[in-house]
DRENPA-3360 file (N, C-alpha, C; in nm, 2 decimals, always signed):
BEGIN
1 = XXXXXXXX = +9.44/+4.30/-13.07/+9.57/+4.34/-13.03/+9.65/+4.22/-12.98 ~ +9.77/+4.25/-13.02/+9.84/+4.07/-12.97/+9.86/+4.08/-12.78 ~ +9.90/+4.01/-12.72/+9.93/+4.03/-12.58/+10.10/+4.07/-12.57 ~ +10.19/+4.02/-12.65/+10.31/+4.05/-12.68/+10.37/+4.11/-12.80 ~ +10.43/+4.23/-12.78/+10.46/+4.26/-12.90/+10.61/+4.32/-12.92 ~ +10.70/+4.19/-12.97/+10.82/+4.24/-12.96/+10.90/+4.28/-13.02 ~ +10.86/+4.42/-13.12/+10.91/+4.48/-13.18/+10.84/+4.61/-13.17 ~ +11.00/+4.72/-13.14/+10.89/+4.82/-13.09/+10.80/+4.91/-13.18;
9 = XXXXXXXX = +10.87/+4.91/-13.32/+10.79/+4.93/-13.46/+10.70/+4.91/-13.51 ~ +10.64/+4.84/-13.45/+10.51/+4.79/-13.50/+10.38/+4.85/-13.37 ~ +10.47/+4.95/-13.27/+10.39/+5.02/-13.19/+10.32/+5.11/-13.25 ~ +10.40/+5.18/-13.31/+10.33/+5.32/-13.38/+10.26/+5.25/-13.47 ~ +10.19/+5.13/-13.51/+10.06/+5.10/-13.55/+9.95/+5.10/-13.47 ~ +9.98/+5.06/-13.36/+9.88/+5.08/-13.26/+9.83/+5.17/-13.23 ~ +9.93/+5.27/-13.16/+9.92/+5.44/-13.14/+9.81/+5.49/-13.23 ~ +9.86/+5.44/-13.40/+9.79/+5.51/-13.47/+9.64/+5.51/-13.49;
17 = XXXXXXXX = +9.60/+5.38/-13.47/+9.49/+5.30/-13.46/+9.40/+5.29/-13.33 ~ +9.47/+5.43/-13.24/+9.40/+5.40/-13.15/+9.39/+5.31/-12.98 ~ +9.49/+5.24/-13.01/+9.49/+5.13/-12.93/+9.55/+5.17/-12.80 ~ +9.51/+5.15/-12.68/+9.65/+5.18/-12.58/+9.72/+5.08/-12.52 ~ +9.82/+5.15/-12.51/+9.93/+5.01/-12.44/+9.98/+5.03/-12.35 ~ +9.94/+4.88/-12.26/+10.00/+4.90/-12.14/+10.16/+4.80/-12.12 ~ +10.27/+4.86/-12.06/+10.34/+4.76/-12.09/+10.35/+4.68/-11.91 ~ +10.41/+4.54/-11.92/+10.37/+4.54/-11.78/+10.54/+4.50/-11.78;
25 = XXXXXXXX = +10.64/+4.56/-11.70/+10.78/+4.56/-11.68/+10.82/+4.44/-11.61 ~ +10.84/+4.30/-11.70/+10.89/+4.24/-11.59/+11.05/+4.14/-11.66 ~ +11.16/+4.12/-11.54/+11.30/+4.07/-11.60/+11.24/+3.92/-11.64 ~ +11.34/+3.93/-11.74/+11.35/+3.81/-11.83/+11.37/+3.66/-11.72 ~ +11.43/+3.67/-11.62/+11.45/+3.57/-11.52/+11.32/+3.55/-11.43 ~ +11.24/+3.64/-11.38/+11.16/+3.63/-11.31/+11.03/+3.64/-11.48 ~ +11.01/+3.63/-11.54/+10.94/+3.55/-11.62/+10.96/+3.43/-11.63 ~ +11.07/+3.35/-11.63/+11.09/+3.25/-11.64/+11.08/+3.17/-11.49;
33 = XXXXXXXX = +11.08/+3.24/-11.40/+11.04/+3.20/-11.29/+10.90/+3.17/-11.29 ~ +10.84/+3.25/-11.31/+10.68/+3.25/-11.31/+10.65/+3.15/-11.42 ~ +10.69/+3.11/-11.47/+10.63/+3.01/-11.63/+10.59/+2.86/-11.57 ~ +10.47/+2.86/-11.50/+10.43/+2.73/-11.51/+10.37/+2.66/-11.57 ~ +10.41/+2.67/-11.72/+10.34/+2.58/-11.82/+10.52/+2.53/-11.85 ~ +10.60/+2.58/-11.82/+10.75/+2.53/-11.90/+10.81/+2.56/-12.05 ~ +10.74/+2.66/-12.07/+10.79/+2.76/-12.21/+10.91/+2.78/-12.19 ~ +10.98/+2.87/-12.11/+11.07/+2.91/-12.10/+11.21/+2.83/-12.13;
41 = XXXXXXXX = +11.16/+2.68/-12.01/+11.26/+2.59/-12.02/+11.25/+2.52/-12.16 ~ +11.16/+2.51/-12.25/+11.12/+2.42/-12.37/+11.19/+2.51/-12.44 ~ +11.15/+2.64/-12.46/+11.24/+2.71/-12.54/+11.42/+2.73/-12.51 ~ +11.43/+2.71/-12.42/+11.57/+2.69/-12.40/+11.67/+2.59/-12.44 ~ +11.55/+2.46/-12.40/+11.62/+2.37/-12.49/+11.60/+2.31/-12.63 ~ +11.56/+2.41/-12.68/+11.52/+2.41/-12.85/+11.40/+2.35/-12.90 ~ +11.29/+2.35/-12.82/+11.17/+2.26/-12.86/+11.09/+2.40/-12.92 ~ +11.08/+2.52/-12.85/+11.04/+2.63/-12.92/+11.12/+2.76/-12.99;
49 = XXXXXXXX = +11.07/+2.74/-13.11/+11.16/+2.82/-13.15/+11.08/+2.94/-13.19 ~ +11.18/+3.09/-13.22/+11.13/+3.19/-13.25/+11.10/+3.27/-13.08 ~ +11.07/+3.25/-12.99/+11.03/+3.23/-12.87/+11.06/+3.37/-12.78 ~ +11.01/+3.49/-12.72/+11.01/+3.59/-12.74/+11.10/+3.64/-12.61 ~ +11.24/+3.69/-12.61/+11.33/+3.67/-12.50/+11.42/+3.57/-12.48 ~ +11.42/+3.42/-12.59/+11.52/+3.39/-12.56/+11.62/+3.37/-12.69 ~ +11.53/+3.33/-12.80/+11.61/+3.32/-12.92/+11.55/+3.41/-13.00 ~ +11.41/+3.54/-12.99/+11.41/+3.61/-13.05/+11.39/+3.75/-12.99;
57 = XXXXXXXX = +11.46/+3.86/-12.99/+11.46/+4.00/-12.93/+11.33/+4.00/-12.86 ~ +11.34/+4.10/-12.79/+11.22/+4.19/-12.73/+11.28/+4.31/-12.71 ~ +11.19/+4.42/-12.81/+11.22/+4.53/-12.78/+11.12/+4.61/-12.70 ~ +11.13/+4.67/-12.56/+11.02/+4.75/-12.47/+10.94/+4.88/-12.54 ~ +10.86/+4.88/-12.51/+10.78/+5.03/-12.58/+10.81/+5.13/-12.54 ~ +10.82/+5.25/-12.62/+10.91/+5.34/-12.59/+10.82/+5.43/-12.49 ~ +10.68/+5.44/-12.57/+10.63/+5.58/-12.47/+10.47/+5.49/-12.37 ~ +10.45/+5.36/-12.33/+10.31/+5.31/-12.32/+10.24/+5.41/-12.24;
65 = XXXXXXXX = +10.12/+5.39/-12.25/+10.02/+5.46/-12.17/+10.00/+5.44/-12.03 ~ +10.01/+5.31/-12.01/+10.01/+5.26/-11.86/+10.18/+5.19/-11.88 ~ +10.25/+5.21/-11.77/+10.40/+5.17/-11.74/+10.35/+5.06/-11.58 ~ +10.37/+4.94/-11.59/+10.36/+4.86/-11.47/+10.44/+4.81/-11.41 ~ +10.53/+4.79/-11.32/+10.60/+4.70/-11.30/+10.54/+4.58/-11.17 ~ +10.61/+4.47/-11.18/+10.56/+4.36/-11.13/+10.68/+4.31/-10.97 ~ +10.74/+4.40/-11.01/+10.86/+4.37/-10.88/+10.84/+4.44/-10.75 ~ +10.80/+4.60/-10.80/+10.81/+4.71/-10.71/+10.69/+4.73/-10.70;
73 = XXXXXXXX = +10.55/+4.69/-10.74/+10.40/+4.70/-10.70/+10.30/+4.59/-10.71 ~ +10.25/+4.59/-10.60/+10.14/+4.48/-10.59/+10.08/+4.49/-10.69 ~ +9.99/+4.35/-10.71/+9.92/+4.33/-10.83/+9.75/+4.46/-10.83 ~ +9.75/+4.46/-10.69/+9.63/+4.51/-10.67/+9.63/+4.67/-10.70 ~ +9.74/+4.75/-10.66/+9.82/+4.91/-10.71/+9.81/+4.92/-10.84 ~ +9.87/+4.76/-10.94/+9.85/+4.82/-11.11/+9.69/+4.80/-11.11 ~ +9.63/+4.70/-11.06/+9.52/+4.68/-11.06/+9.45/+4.81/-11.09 ~ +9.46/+4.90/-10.96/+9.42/+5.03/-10.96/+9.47/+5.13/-11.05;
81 = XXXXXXXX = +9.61/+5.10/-11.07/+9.63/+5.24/-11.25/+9.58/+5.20/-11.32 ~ +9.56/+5.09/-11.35/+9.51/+5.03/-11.48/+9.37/+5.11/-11.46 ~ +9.27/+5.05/-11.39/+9.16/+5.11/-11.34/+9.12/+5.28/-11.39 ~ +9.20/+5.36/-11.29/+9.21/+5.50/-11.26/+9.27/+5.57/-11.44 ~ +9.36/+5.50/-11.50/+9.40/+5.56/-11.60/+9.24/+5.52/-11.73 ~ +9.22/+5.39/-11.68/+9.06/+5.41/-11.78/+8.95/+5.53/-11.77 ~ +8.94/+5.54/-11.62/+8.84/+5.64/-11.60/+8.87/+5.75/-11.59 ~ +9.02/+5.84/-11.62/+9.03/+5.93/-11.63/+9.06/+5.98/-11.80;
89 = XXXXXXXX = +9.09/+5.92/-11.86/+9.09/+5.86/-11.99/+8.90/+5.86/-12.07 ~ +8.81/+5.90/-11.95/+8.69/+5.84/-12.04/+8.60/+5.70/-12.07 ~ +8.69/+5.61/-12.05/+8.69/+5.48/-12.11/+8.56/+5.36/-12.03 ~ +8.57/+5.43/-11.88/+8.51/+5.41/-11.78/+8.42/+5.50/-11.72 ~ +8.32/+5.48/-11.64/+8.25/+5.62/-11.61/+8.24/+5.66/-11.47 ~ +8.32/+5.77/-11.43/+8.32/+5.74/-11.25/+8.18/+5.77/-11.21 ~ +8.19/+5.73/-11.08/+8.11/+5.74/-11.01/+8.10/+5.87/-10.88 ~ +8.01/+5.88/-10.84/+8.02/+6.00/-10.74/+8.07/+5.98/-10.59;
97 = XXXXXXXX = +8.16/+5.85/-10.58/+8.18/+5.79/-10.49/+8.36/+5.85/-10.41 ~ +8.40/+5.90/-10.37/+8.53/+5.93/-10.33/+8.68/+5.86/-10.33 ~ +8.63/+5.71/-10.39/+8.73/+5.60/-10.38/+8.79/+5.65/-10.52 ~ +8.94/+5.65/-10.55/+8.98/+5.65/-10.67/+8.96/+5.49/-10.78 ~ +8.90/+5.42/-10.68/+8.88/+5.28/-10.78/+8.71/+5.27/-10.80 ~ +8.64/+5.41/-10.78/+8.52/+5.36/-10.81/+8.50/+5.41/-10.94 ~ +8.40/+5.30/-10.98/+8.31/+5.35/-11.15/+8.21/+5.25/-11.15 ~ +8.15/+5.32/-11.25/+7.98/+5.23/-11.27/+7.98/+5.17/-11.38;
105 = XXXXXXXX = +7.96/+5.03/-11.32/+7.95/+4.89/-11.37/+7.88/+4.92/-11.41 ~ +7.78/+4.93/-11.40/+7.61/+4.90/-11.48/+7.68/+4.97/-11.59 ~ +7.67/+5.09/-11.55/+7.71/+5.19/-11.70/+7.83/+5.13/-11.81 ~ +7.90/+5.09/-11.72/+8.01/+5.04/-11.81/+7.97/+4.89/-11.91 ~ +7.87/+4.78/-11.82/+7.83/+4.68/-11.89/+7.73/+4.73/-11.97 ~ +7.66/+4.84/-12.01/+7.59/+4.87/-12.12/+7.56/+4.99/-12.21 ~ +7.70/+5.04/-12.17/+7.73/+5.15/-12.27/+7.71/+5.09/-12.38 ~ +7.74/+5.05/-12.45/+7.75/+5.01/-12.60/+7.65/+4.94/-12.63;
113 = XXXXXXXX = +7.54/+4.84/-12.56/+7.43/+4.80/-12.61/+7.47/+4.62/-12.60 ~ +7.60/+4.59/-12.56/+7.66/+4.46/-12.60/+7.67/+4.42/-12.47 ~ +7.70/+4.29/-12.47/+7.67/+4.22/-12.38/+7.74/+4.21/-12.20 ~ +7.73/+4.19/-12.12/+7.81/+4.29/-12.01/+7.95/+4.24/-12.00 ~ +8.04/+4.33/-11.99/+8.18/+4.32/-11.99/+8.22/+4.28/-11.83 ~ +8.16/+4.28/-11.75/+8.16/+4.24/-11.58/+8.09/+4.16/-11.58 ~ +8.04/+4.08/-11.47/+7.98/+3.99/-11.45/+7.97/+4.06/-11.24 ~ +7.82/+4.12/-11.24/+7.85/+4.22/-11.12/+7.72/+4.04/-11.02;
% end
């Protein structure tokens, strides 16, 4: 699955395939704020081209599964939807624990037989 996808047409391949998307909401300025590799400014001044938000669209997803924003919630709150939307979704296996951020690692690093996806 790519990490950006900026066309929103090519969502409903994912959808269809299964995939879920999370979008994480953040303005085009405060991305460019945050850019400490200097993409933003390279693409501005024409060293990258095609470049996603400044010389080529981005269109937002219309319906994602997880909706994040980066201005109005700590990292640690999406941390937790992200989280809480896995395990109620299935995807993760809660635990009997009362915390809405608990689930079982163990279980989760070897559901599938492959190699652990945590490092506990």
């Amino acid at each position: 699955m790519e990490l950006i996808q900026p066309y929103g047409g090519r969502l409903v391949d994912l959808v269809a395939h299964g995939e879920e998307q999370v979008f994480v909401d953040t303005p085009l300025q405060v991305c460019e704020e945050r850019d400490v590799k200097g993409f933003y400014a390279r693409a501005r001044a024409g060293e990258l081209k095609g470049f996603t938000g400044v010389d080529d669209p981005y269109e937002p997803p219309v319906a994602p599964e997880i909706l994040l924003s980066t201005q109005n919630t700590s990292p640690e709150e999406n941390a937790r939807r992200i989280v809480n939307y896995l395990v109620d979704q299935g995807f993760v296996p809660r635990t009997q624990s009362h915390s809405p951020m608990s689930f079982d690692l163990e279980a989760l690093d070897h559901a599938d037989g492959a190699q652990p996806l945590i490092e506990t």
